[in-house]
DSSP file (Angstrom, degrees, kcal/mol; ACC not computed):
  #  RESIDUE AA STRUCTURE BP1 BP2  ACC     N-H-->O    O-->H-N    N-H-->O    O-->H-N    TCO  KAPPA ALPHA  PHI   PSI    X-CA   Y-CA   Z-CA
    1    1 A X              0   0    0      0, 0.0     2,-0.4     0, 0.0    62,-0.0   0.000 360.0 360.0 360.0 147.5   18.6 -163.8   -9.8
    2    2 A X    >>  -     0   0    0    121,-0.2     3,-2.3     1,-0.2     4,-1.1  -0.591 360.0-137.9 -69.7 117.6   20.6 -167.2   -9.5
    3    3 A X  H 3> S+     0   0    0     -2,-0.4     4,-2.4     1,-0.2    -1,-0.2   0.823 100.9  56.9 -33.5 -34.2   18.2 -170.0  -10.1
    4    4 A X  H 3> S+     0   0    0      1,-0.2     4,-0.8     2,-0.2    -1,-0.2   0.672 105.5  51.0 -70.2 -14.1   19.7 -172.2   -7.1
    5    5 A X  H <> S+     0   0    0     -3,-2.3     4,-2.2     2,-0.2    -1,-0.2   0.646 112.2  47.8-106.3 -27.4   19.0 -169.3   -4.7
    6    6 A X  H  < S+     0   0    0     -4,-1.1     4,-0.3     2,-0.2    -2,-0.2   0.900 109.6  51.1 -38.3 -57.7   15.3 -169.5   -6.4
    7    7 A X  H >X S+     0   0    0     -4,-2.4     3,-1.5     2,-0.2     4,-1.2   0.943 115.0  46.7 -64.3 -65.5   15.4 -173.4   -5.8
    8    8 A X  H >X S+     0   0    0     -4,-0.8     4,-1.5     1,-0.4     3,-0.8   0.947 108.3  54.3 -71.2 -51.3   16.4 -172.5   -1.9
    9    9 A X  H 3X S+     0   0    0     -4,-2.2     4,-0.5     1,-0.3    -1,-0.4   0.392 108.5  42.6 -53.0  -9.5   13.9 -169.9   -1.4
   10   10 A X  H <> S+     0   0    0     -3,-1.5     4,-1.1    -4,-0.3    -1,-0.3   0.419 114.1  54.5 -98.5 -22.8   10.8 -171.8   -2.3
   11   11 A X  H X< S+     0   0    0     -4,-1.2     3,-3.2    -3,-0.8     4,-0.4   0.943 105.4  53.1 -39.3 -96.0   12.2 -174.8   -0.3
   12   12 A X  H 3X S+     0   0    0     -4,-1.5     4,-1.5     1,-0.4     3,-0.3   0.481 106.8  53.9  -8.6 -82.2   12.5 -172.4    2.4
   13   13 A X  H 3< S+     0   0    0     -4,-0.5    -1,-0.4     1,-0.3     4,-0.3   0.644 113.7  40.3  12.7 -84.4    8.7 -171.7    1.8
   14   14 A X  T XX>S+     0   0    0     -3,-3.2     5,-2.8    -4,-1.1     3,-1.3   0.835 109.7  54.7 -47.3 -52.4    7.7 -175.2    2.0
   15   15 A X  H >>5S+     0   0    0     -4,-0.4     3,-7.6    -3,-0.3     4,-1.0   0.892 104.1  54.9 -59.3 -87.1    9.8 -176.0    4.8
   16   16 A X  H 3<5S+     0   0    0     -4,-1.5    -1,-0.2     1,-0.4    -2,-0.2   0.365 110.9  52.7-100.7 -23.6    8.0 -172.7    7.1
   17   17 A X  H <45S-     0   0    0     -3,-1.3    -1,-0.4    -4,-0.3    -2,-0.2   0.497 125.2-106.2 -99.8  -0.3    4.1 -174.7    6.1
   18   18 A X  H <<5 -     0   0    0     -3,-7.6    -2,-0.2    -4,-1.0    -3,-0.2   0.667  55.4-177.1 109.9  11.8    5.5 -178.1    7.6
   19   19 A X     << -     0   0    0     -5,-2.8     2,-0.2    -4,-1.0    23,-0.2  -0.168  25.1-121.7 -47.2 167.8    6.0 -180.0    3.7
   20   20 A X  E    S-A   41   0A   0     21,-2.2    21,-2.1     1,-0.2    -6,-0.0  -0.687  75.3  -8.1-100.5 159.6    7.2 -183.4    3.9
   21   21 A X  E    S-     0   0A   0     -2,-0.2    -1,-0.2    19,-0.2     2,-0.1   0.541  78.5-162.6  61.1  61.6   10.7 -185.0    2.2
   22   22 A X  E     -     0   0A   0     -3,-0.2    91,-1.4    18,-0.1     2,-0.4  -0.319   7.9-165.0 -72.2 137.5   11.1 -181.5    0.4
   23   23 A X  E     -AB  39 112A   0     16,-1.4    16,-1.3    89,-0.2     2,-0.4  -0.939  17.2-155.3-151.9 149.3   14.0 -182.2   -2.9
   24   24 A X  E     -AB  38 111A   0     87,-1.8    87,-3.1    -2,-0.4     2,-0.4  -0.894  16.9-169.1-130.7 130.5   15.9 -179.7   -4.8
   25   25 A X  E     -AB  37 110A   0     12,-1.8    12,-3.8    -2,-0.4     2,-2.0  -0.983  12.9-151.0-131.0 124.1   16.8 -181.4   -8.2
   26   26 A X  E >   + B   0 109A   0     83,-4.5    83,-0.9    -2,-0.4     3,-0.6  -0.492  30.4 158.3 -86.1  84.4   19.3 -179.4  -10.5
   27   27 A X  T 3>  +     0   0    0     -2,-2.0     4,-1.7    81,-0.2     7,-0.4   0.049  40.2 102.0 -88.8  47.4   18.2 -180.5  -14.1
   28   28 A X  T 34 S+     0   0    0      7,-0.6    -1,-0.2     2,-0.2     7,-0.1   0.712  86.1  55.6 -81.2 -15.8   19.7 -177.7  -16.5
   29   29 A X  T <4 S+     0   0    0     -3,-0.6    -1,-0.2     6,-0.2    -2,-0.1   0.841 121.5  30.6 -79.6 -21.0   22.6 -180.3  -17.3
   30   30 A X  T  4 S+     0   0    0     -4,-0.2    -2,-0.2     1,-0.1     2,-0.2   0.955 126.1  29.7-101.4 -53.3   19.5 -182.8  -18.4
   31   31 A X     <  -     0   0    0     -4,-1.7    -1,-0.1     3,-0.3     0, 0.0  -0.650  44.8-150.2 -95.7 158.9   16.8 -180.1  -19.7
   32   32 A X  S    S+     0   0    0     -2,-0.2    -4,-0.1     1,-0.1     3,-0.1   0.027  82.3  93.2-130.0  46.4   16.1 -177.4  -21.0
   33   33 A X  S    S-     0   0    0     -6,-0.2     2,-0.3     1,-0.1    -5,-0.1   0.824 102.0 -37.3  -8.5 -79.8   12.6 -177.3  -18.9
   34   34 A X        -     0   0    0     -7,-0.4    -3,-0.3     1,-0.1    52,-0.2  -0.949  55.5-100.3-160.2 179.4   14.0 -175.4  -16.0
   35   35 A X  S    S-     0   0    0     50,-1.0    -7,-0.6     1,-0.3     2,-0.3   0.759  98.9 -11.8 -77.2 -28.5   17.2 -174.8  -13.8
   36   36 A X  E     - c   0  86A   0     49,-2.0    51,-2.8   -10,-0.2     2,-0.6  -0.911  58.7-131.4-178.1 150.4   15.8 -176.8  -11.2
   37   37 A X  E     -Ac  25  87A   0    -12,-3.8   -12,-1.8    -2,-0.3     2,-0.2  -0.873  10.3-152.4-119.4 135.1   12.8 -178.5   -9.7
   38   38 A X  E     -A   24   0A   0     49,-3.4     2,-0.3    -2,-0.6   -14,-0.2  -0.623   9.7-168.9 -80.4 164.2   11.5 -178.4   -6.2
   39   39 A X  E     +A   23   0A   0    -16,-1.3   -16,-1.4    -2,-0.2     2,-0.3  -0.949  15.5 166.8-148.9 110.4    9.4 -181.7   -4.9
   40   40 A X  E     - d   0  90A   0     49,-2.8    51,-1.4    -2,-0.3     2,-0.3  -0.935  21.4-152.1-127.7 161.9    7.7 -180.9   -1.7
   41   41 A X  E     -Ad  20  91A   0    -21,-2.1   -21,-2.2    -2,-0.3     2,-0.3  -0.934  14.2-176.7-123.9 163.3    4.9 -183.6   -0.4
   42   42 A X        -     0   0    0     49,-2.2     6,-0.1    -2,-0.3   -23,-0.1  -0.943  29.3-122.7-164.5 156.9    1.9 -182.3    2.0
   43   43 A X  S    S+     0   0    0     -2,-0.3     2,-0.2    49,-0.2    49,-0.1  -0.223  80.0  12.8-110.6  26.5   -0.8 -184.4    3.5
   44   44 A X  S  > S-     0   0    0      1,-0.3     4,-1.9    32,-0.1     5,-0.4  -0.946  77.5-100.8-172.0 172.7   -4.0 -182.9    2.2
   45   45 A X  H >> S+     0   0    0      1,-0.2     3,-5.1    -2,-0.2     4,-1.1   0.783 121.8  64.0 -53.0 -78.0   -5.5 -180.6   -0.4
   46   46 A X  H 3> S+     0   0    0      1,-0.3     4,-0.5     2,-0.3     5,-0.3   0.441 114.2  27.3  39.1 -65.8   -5.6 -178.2    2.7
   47   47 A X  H 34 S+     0   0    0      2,-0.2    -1,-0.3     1,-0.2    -2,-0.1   0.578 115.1  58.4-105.8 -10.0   -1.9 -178.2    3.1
   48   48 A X  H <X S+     0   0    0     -3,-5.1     4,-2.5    -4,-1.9    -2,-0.3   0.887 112.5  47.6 -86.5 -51.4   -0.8 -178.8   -0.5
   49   49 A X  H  X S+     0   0    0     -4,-1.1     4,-1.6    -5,-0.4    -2,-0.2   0.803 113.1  46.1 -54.2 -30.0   -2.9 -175.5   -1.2
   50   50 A X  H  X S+     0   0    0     -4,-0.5     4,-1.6    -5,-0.3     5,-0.3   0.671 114.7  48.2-101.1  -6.6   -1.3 -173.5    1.8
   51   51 A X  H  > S+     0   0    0     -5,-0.3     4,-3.3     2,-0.2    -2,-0.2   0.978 109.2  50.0 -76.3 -42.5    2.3 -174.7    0.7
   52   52 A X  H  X S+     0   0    0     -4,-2.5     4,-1.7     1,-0.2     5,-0.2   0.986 117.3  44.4 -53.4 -73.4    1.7 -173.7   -2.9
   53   53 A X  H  X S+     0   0    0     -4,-1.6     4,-1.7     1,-0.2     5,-0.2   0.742 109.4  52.2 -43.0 -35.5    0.3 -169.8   -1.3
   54   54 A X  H  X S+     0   0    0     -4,-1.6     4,-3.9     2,-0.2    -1,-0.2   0.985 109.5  54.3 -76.5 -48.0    3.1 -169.4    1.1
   55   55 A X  H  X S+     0   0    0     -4,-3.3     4,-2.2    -5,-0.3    -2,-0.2   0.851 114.9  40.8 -35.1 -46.6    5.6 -170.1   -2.2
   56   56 A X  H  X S+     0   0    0     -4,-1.7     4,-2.1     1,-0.2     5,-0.5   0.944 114.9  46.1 -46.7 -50.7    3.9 -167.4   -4.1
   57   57 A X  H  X S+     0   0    0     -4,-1.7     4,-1.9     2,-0.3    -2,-0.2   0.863 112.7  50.5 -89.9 -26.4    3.7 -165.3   -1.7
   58   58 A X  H  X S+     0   0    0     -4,-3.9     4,-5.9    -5,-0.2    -1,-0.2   0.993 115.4  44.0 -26.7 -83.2    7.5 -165.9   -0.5
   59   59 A X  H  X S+     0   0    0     -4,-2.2     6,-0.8     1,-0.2     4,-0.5   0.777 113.8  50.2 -56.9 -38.5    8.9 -165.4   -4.0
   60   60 A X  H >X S+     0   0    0     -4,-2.1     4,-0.8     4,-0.3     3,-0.5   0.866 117.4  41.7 -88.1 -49.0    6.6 -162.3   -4.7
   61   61 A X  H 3< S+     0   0    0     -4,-1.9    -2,-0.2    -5,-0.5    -1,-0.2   0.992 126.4  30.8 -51.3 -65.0    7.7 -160.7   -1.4
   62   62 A X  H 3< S+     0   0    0     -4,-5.9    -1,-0.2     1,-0.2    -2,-0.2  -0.080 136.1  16.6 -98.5  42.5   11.2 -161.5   -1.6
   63   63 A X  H << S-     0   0    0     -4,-0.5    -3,-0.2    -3,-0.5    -1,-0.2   0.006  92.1-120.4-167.0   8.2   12.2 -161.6   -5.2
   64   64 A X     <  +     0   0    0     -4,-0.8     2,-0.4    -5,-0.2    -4,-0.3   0.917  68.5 138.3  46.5  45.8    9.3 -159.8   -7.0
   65   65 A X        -     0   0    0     -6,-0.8     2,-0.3    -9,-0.2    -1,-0.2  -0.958  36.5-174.6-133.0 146.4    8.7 -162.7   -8.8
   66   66 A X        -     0   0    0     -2,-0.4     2,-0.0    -7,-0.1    15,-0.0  -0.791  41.3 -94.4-137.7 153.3    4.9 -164.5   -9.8
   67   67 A X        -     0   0    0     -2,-0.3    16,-0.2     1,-0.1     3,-0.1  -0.350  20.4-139.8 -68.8 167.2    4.5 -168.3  -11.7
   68   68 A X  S    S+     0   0    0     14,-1.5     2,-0.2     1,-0.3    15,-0.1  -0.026  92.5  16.1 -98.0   9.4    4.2 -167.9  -15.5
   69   69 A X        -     0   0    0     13,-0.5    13,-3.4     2,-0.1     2,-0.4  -0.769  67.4-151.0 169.4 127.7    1.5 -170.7  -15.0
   70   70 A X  B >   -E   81   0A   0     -2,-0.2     3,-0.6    11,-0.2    11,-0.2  -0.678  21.7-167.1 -94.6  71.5   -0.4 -172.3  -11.9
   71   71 A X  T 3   -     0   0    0      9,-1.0    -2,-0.1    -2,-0.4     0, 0.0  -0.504  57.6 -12.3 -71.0 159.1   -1.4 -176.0  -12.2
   72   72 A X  T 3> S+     0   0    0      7,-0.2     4,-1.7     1,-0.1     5,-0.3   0.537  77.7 132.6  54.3  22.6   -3.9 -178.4  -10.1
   73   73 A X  T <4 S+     0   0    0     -3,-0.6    -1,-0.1     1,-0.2   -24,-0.1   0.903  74.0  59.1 -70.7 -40.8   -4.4 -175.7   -7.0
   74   74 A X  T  4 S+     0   0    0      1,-0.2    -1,-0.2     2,-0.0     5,-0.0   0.964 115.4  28.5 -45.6 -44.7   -8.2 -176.5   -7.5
   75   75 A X  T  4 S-     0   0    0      3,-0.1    -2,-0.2   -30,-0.1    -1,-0.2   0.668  94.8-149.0-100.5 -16.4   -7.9 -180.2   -6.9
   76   76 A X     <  +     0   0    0     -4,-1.7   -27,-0.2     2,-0.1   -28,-0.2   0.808  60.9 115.2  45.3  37.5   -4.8 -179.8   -4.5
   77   77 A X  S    S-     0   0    0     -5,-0.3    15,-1.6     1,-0.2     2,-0.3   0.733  87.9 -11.5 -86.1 -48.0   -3.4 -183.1   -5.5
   78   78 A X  B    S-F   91   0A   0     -6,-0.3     2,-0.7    13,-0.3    -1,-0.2  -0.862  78.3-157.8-147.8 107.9   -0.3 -182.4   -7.2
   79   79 A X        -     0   0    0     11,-2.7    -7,-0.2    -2,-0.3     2,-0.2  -0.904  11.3-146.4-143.5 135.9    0.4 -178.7   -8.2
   80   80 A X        -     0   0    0     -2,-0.7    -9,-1.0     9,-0.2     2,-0.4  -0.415  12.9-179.4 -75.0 115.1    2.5 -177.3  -10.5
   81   81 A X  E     -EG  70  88A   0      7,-1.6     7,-2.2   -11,-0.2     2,-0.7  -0.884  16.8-171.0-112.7  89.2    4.5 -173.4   -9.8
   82   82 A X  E     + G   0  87A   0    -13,-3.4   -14,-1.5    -2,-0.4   -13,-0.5  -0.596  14.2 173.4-104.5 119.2    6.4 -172.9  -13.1
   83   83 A X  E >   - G   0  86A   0      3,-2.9     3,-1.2    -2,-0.7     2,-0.8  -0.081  51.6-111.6-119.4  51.3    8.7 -169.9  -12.5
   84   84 A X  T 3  S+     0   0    0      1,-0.3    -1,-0.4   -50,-0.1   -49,-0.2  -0.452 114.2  26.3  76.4-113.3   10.5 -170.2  -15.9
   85   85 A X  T 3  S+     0   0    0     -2,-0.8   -49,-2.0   -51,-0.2   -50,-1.0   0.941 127.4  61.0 -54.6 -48.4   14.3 -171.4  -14.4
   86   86 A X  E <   -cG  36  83A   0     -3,-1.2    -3,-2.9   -52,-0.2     2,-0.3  -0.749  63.5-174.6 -81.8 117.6   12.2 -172.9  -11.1
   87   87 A X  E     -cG  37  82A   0    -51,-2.8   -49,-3.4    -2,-0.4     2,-0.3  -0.977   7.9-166.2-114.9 129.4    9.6 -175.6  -11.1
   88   88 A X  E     - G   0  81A   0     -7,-2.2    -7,-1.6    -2,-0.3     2,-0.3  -0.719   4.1-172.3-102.0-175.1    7.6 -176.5   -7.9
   89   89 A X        -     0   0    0     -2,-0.3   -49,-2.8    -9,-0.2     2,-0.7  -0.967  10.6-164.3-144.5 143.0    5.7 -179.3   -7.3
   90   90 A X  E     -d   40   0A   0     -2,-0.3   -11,-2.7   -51,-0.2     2,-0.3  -0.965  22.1-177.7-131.6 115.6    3.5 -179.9   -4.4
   91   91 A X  E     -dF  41  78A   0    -51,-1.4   -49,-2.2    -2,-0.7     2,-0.4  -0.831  23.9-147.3-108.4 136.0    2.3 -184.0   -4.0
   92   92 A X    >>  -     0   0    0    -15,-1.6     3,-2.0    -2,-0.3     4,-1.8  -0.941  42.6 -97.2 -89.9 157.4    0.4 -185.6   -1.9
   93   93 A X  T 34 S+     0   0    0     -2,-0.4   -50,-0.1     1,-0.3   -16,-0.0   0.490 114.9  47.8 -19.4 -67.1    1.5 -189.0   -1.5
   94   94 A X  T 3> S+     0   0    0      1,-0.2     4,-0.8     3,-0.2    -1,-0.3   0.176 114.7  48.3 -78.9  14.1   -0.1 -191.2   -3.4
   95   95 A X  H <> S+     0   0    0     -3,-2.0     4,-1.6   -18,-0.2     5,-0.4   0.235 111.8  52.7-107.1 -33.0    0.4 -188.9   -6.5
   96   96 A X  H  < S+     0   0    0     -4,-1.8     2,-0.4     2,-0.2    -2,-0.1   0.003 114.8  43.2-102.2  49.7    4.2 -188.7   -5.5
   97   97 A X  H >4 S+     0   0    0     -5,-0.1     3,-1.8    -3,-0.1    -2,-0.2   0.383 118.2  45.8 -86.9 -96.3    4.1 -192.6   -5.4
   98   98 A X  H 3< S+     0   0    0     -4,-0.8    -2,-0.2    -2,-0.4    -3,-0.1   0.320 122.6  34.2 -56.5 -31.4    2.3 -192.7   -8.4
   99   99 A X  T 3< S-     0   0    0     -4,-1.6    -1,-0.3     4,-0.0     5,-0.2   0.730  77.8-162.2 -87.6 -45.1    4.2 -190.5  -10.0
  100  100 A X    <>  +     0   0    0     -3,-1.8     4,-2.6    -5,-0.4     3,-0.1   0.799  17.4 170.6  55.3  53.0    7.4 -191.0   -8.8
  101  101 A X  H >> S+     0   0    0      1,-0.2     3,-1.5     2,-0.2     4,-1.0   0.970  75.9  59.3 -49.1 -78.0    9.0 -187.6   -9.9
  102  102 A X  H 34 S+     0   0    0      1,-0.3    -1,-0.2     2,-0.2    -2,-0.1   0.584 107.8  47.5 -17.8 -47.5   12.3 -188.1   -7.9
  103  103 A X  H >4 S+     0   0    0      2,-0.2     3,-0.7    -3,-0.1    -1,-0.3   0.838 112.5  48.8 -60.6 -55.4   12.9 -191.4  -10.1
  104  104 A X  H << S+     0   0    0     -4,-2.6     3,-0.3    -3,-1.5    -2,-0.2   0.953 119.2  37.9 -59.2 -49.7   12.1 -189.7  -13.5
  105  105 A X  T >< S+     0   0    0     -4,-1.0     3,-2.2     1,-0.2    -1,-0.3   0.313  85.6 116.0 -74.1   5.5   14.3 -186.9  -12.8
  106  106 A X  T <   +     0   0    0     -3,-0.7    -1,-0.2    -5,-0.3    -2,-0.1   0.497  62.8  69.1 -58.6 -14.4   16.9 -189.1  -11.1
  107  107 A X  T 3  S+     0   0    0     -3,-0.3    -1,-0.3    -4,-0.2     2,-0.2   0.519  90.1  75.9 -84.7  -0.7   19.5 -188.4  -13.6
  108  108 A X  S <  S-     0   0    0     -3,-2.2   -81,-0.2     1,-0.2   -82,-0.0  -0.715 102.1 -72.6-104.9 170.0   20.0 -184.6  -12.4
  109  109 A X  E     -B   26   0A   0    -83,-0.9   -83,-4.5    -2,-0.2     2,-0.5  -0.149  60.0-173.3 -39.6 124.7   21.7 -183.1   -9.4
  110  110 A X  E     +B   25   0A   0    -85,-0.2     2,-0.4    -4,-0.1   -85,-0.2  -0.964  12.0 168.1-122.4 138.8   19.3 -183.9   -5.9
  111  111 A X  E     -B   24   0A   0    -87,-3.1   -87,-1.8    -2,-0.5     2,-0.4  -0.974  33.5-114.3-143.7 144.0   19.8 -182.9   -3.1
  112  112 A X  E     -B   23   0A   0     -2,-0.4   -89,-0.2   -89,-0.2     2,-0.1  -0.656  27.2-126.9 -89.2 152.7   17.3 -182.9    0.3
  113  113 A X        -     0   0    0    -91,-1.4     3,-0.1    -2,-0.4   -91,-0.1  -0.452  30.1-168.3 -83.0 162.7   16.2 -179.6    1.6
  114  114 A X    >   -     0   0    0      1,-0.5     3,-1.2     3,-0.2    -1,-0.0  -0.599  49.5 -88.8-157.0  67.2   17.4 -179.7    5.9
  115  115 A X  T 3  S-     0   0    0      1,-0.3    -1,-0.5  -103,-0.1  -103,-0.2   0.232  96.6 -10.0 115.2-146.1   15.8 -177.1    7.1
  116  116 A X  T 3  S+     0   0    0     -3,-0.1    -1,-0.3     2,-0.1    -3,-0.0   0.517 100.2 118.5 -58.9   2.4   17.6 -173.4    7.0
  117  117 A X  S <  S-     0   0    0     -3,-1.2     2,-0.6     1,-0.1    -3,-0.2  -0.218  72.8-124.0 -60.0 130.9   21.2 -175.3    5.9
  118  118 A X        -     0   0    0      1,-0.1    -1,-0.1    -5,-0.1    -2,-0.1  -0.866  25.9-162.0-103.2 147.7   22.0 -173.8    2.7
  119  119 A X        +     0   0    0     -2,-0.6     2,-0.3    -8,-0.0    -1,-0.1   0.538  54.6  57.4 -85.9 -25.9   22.4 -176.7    0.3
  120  120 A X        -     0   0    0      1,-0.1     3,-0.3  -116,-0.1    -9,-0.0  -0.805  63.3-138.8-120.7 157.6   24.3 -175.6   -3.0
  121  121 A X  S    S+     0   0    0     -2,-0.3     2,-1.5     1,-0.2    -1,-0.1   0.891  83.3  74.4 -97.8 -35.1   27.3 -174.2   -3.4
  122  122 A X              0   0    0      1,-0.2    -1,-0.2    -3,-0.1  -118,-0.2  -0.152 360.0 360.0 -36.6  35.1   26.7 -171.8   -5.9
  123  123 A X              0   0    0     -2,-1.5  -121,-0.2    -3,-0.3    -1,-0.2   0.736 360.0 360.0 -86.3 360.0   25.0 -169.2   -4.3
C-alpha cells in the first residue's frame, strides 16, 4: 500500500474523533524513520486514547494493517502508532508545545489535514 494513502487514512481517523490541527509531514526525503508522520492534538487523555483506538481500528479494518509498537496509551499524553512507513502521534497540548514536533520535523514536506480533501498528489 502507498504510504501517503496510509498518512491520509489515519488523518481521516483523527479527523472522524474531533483531533485538533491534524499535520501530515512527508519525511522519507529527511529519514529513514518512516514515510511520513501524522501530528494530531486532542484535549484530554480521554480523547487522545479514543483517537489513538479509532486509528487502529481504521487501519485494521481498512487496510489489514496493526502498529509494530504502541507508545504512552496508558498516560494518554502523547502517543506513539509506529506502522513501519507511518508514524502517528497523538498530543495533548502542552506536550505538543513542549515538544514542538512540527518544528523538529520542519524540514520535510507538511501539509494540514482539511477534512475529507485529499491532500497529496501521489495517491
Amino acid at each position: 500500500m502507498d504510504s501517503s494513502l496510509l498518512a491520509e487514512i489515519a488523518a481521516e481517523a483523527c479527523d472522524d474523533r474531533k483531533a485538533e490541527d491534524i499535520k501530515l509531514i512527508k519525511v522519507d526525503k529527511v529519514s529513514s524513520l518512516a514515510d511520513w508522520l501524522v501530528i494530531a492534538g486532542g484535549l484530554s487523555d480521554v480523547q487522545v486514547r479514543a483517537i489513538a483506538r479509532a486509528v487502529q481500528d481504521t487501519l485494521k479494518e481498512k487496510v489489514n494493517r496493526v502498529p509494530i509498537r504502541i507508545e504512552g496509551l496508558n498516560d494518554a499524553k502523547w502517543t506513539l502508532l509506529d506502522y513501519g512507513e507511518l508514524i502517528v502521534h497523538i498530543l495533548q497540548p502542552s506536550e505538543r508545545e513542549f515538544y514542538s514536533l512540527e518544528a523538529f520535523w520542519g524540514h520535510g514536506e507538511s501539509h494540514n489535514y482539511v477534512g475529507e480533501m485529499p491532500l497529496l498528489e501521489n495517491k
